[in-house]
C-alpha atoms as one frame of an Amber mdcrd trajectory, in Angstrom:
protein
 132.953 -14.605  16.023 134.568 -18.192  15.746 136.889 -19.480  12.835 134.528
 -22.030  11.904 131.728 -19.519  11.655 133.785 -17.768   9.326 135.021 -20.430
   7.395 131.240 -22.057   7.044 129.610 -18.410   6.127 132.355 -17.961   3.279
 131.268 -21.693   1.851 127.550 -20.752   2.026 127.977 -17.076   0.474 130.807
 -18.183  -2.178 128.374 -21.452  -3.247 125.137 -19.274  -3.441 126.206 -16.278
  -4.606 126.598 -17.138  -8.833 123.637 -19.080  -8.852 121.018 -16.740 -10.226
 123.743 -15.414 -12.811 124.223 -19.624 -14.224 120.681 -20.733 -14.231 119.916
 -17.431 -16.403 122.655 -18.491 -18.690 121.397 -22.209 -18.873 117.732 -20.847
 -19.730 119.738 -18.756 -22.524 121.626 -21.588 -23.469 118.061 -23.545 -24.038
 115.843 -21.303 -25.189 117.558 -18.513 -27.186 117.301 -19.685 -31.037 121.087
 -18.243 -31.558 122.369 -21.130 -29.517 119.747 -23.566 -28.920 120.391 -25.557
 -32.283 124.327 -25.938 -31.276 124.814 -29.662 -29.467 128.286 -27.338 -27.974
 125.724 -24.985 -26.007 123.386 -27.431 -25.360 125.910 -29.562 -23.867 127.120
 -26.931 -22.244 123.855 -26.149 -20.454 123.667 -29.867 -19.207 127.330 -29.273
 -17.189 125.996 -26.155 -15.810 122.625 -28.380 -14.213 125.152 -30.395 -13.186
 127.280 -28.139 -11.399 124.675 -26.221 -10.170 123.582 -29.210  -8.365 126.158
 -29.025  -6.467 125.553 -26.269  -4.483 123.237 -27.546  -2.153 125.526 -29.637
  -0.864 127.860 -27.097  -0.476 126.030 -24.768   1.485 125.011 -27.473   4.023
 128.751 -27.847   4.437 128.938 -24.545   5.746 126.030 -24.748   7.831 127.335
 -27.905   9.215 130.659 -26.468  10.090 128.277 -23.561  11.878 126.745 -25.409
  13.576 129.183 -27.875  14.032 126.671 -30.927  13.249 125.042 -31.890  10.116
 121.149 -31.492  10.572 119.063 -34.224  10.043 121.875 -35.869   8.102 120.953
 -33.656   5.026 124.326 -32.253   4.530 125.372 -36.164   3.694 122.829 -36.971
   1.548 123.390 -33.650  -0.440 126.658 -34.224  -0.853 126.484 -37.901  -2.292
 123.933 -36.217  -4.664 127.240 -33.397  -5.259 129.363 -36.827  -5.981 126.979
 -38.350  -8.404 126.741 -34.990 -10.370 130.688 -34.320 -10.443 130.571 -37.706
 -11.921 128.117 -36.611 -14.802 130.101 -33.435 -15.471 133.134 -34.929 -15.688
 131.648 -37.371 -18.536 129.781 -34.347 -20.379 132.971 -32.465 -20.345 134.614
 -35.195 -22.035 131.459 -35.145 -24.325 131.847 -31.365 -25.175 135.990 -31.410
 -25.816 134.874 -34.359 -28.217 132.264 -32.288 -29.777 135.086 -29.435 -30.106
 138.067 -31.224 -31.056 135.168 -32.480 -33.944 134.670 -29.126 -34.900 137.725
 -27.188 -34.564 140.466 -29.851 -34.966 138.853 -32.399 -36.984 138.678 -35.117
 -34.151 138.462 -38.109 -36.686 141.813 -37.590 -38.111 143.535 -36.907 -34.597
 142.770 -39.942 -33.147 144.073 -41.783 -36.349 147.251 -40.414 -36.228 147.063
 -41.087 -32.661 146.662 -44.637 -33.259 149.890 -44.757 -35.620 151.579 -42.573
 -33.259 150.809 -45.334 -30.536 152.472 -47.661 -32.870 155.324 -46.031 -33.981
 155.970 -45.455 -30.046 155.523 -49.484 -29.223 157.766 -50.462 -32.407 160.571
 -47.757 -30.518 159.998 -49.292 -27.484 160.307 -53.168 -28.758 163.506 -52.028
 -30.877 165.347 -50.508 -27.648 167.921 -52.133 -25.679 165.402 -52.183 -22.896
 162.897 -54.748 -23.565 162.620 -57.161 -26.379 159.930 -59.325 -28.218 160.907
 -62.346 -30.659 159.796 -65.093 -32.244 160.440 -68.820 -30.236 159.515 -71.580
 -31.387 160.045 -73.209 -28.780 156.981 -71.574 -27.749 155.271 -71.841 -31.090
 154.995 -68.329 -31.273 156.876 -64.571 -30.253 157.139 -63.515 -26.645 158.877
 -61.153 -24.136 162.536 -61.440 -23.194 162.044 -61.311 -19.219 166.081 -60.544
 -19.059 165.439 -57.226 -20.131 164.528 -54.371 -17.537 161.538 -53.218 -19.064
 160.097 -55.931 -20.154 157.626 -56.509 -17.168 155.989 -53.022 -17.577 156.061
 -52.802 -21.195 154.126 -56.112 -21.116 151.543 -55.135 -18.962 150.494 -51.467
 -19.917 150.164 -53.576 -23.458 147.900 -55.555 -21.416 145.640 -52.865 -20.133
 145.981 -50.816 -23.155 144.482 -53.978 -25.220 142.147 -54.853 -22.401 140.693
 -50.899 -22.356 140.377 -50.301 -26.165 138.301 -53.807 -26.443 135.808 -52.862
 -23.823 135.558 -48.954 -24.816 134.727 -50.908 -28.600 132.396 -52.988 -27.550
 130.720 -50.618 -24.750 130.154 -48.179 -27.631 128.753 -50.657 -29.595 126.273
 -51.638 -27.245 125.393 -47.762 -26.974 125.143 -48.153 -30.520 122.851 -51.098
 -30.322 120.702 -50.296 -27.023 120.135 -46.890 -29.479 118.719 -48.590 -32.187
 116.710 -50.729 -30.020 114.793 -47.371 -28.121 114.136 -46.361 -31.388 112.342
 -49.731 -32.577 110.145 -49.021 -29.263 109.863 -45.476 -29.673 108.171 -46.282
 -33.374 106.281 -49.455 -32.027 108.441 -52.160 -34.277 109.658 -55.682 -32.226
 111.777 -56.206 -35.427 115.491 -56.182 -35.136 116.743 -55.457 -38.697 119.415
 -57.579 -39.971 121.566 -54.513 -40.096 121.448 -53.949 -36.184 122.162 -57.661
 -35.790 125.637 -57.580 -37.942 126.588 -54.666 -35.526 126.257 -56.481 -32.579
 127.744 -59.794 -33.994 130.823 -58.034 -35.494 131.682 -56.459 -32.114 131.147
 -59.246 -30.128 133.110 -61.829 -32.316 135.768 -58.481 -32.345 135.619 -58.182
 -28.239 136.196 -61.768 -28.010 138.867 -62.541 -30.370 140.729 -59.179 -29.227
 140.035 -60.665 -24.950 140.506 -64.259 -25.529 143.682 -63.495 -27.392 145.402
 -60.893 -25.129 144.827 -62.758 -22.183 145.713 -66.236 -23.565 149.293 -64.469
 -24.515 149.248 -63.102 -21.560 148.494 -66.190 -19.355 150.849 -67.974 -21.807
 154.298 -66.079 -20.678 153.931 -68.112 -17.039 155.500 -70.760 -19.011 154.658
 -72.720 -15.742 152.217 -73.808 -16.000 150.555 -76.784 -16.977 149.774 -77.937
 -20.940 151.514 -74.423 -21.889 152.335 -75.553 -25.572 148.863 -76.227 -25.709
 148.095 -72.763 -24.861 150.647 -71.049 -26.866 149.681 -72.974 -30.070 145.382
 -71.608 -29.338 146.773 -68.147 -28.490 148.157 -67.863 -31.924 145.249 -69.279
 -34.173 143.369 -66.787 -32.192 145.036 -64.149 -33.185 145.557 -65.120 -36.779
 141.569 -65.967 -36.439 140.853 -62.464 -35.071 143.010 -60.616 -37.340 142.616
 -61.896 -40.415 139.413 -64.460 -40.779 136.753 -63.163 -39.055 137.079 -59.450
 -39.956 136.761 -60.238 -43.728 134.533 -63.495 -43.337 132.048 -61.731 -41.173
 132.155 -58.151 -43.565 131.279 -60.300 -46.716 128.320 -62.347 -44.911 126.531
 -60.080 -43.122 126.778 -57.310 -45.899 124.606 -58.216 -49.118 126.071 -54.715
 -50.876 129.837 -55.445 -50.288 128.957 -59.094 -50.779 128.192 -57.702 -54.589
 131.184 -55.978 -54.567 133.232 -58.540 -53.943 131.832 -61.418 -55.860 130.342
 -59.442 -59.006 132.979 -57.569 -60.306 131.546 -55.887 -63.245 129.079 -54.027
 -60.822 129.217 -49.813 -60.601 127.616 -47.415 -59.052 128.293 -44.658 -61.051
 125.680 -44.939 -63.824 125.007 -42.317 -66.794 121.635 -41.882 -68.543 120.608
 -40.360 -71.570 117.743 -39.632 -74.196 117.336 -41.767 -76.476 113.942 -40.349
 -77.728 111.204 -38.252 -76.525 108.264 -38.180 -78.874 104.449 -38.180 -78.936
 102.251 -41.351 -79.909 100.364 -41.375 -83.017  97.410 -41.389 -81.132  98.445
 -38.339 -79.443  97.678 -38.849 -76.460 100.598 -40.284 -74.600 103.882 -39.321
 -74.683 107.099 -42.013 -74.599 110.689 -40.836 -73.427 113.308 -43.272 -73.884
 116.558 -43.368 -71.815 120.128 -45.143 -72.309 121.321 -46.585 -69.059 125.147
 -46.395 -69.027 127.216 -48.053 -65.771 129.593 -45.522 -66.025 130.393 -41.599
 -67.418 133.184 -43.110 -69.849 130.903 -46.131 -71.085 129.848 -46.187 -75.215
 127.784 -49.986 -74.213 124.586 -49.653 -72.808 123.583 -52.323 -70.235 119.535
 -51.880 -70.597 116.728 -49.117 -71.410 114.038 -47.616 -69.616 110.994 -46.390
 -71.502 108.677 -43.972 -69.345 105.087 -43.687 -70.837 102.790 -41.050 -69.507
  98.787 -41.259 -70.678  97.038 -37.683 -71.046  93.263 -37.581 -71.977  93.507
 -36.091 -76.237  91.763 -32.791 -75.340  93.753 -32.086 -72.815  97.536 -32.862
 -73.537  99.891 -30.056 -72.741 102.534 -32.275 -73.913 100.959 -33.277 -77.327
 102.299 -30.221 -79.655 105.922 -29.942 -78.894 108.497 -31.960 -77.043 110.009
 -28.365 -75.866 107.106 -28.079 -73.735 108.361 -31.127 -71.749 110.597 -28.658
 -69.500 107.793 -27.014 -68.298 106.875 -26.830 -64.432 103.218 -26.975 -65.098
 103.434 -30.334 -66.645 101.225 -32.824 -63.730 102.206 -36.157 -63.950  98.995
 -36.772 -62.694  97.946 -40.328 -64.520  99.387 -43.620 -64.750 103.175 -44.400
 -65.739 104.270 -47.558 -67.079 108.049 -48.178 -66.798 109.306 -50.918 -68.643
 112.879 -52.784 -68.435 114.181 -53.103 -71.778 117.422 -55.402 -72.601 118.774
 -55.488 -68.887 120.925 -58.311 -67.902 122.755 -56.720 -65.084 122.683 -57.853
 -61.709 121.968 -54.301 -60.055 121.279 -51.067 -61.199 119.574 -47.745 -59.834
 118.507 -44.821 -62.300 117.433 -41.262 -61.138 116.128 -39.130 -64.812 115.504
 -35.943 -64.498 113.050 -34.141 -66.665 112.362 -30.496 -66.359 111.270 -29.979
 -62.844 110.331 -33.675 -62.625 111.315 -36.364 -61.041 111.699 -40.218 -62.382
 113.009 -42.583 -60.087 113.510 -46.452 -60.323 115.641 -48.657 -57.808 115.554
 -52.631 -59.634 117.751 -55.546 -59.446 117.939 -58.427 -61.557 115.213 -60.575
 -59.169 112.477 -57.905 -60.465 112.613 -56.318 -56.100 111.673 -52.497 -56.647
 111.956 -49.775 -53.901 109.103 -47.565 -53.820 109.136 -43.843 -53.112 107.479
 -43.058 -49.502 107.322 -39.996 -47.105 110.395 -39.626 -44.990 109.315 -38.402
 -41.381 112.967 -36.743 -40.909 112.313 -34.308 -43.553 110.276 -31.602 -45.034
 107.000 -33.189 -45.691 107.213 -32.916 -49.218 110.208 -34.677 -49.538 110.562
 -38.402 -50.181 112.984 -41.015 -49.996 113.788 -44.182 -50.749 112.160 -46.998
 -48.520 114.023 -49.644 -46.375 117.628 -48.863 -48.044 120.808 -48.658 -47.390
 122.069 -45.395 -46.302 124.817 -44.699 -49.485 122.060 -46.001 -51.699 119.315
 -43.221 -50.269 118.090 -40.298 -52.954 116.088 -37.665 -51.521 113.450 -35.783
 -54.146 113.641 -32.287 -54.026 110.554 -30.559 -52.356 109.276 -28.786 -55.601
 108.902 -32.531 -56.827 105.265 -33.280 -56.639 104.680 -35.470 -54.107 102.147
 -37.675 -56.646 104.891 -38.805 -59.026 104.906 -42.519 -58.795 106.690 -44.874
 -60.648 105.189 -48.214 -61.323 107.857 -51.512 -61.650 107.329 -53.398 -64.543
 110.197 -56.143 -65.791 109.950 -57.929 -68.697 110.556 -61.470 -66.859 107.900
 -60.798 -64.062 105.125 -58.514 -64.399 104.370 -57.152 -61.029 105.123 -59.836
 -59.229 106.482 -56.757 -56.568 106.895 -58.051 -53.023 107.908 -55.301 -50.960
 108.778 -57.149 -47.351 106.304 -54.756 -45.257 107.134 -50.944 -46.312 105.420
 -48.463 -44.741 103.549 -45.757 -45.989 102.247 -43.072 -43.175 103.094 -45.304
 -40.946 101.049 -47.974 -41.926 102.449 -51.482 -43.232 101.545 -53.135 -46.362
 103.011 -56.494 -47.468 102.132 -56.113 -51.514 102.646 -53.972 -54.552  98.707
 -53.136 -54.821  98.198 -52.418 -51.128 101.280 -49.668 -51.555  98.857 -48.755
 -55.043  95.803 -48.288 -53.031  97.772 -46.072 -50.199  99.536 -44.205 -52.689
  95.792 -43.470 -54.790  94.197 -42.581 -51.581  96.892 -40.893 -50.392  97.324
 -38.029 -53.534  93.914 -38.984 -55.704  96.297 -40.927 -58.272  94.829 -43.741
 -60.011  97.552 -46.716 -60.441  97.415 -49.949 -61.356  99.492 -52.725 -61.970
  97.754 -53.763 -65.144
């Protein structure tokens, strides 16, 4: 028997031979419920399809070196498919140490301090007696001193290094972005939210400041060349540009919620509310609970009121003989609420009351804007959330809430004058406050109006 039979048999037995044992682990890895919900497993599974697609290619290597040709040319063509998966592992490797060094060794924090570390190492480096970088002005700026023996390489690894981190930003923004566009096709929408917009502008205005910059300074040191004051003087109002104006600039315009921040000072989100009153009518058959709305725990000044009225029929009010009763679970909100705005002259405010086992919820600004309460497809089906918000601002209602509660918007200023920008309700869009009324009636048998 030959050497190369030998060898070639050994390449076809040794890539054949584990196999069976792998793809019964994958199928584990997919299907059993103890690891199937565990991204680590299930990226583990997609490395092992990946590797196992490379044994094909293998075992034609042995045949080949049988044989001592490669038949039909499938050996080549199974081993370019071998390249392209090595390729994929070795990026879903990197994916799974990411997802590990996330869960074990807190990931976040460890490339922070890497980032300072980085720092700390290039502020060494610049203070040795190697290489050196200093203001000229001469030069109308700082650069190398070329005397120095390190200089060259210290100046271009800082070259790649700024090069790499802005594309790795800005490729994983436009992950980011290509993301959020599958999903607007996945649900059917052509809209690109404002949101999705800022994301892409701030990284691109961020990749361009951090490129244009680096390789100005860089093109800059070949003092050579011609107009290289000119240069030298744009490379710097880049960088103070980049650094320092369009960060901030771009955060405050494309951000209507730090915008507030930032120009209305008094605002808060923390917000306390209490009773004020909860009695019966003298007709008996409504019921009136009146709340203090606070901007913060330690406040004694109240900024505004809410007043939730709920109308029973007079033979049938569980609520009518004592306000102790208002605790109780059986209580169905199952009739019209009016919410009034009493005394509110601040710009922003939201207010979640809880009563008993029910839920009051009302989002308002000072333009009279409301945020109605819809389904949320991400979560149990009894659960609801807040509509076209921001995600800090979102408040989930517990599933025993019933799913009928529904606040009505009144302000003192502007009676229903609700324009809700094309909300959806089970997946279907309304553009007013009385088409969300008639989806929410048909919907759970209420009967609201905006009377």
């Amino acid at each position: 028997m030959s050497f190369q039979v030998i060898v070639g048999s050994i390449f076809i037995l040794l890539s054949t031979a584990f196999v069976p044992l792998y793809v019964r682990i994958i199928f584990i890895f997919c299907r059993n419920s103890e690891y199937k919900p565990h991204r680590s497993y299930r990226l583990m599974a997609q490395i092992g399809l990946t590797q196992i697609a490379t044994f094909p290619g293998q075992a034609f290597v042995g045949l080949a070196v049988i044989l001592g040709y490669d038949p039909l040319g499938m050996g080549s063509i199974l081993m370019k498919i071998m390249s392209s998966a090595r390729k994929a592992e070795a990026l879903l490797s990197v994916a799974l140490a990411y997802e590990r060094l996330i869960i074990i060794c807190r990931f976040r924090e460890i490339l922070t301090c890497s980032a300072w570390l980085a720092a700390s190492i290039n502020v060494a480096v610049l203070c040795s007696p190697w290489t050196d970088f200093f203001v000229n002005p001469s030069q109308y700026g700082a650069s190398y001193d070329k005397s120095l023996p390190w200089t060259a390489a210290f100046a271009t690894v800082s070259y790649f290094h700024m090069m790499l981190a802005a594309a790795l930003s800005f490729s994983s923004y436009l992950i980011i972005i290509a993301h959020l566009l599958y999903q607007k096709i996945a649900t059917k929408s052509t809209k690109i939210e404002l949101n999705e917009k800022s994301i892409f502008l701030q990284a691109f205005i961020r990749f361009l400041g951090d490129i244009t910059s680096t390789s100005l300074f860089h093109i800059a040191r070949l003092s050579h060349i011609k107009s290289a004051d000119a240069v030298r003087i744009f490379t710097t109002l880049v960088y103070i540009a980049s650094n320092l104006i369009f960060p901030p600039t771009i955060s405050v315009i494309v951000s209507r919620r730090l915008r507030r921040k930032v120009l209305y000072s008094s605002e808060t989100s923390s917000i306390r509310v209490e009773d004020i009153a909860i009695r019966n009518t003298s007709r008996g058959d409504a019921l009136k609970m009146h709340y203090a709305i606070y901007l913060n725990p330690e406040s004694t000044s109240t900024c505004g009121q809410i007043q939730l009225v709920k109308s029973t029929p007079k033979s049938n009010n569980p609520l009518a003989s004592s306000s102790s009763s208002l605790n109780a679970k059986s209580a169905q909100f199952q009739h019209d609420f009016n919410l009034a705005l009493f005394n509110h002259s601040h710009s922003f405010c939201r207010i979640r009351v809880y009563h008993g086992s029910t839920f009051f919820f009302c989002h308002f600004k000072a333009s009279s804007r409301a945020r109605f309460l819809a389904p949320c497809p991400h979560r149990h089906r009894h659960s609801y959330t807040l509509v076209n918000s921001e995600p800090h601002m979102e408040e989930t209602i517990n599933n025993d809430v019933k799913s009928h509660i529904i606040a009505l918007v009144k302000s003192r200023e502007n009676l229903w004058k609700v324009k809700t920008r094309g909300y959806k309700i089970d997946n279907k869009k309304v553009e007013d406050y009385q088409e969300i009324a008639d989806e929410i009636n048909k919907l759970h048998g209420l009967s609201i109006t905006g009377s």
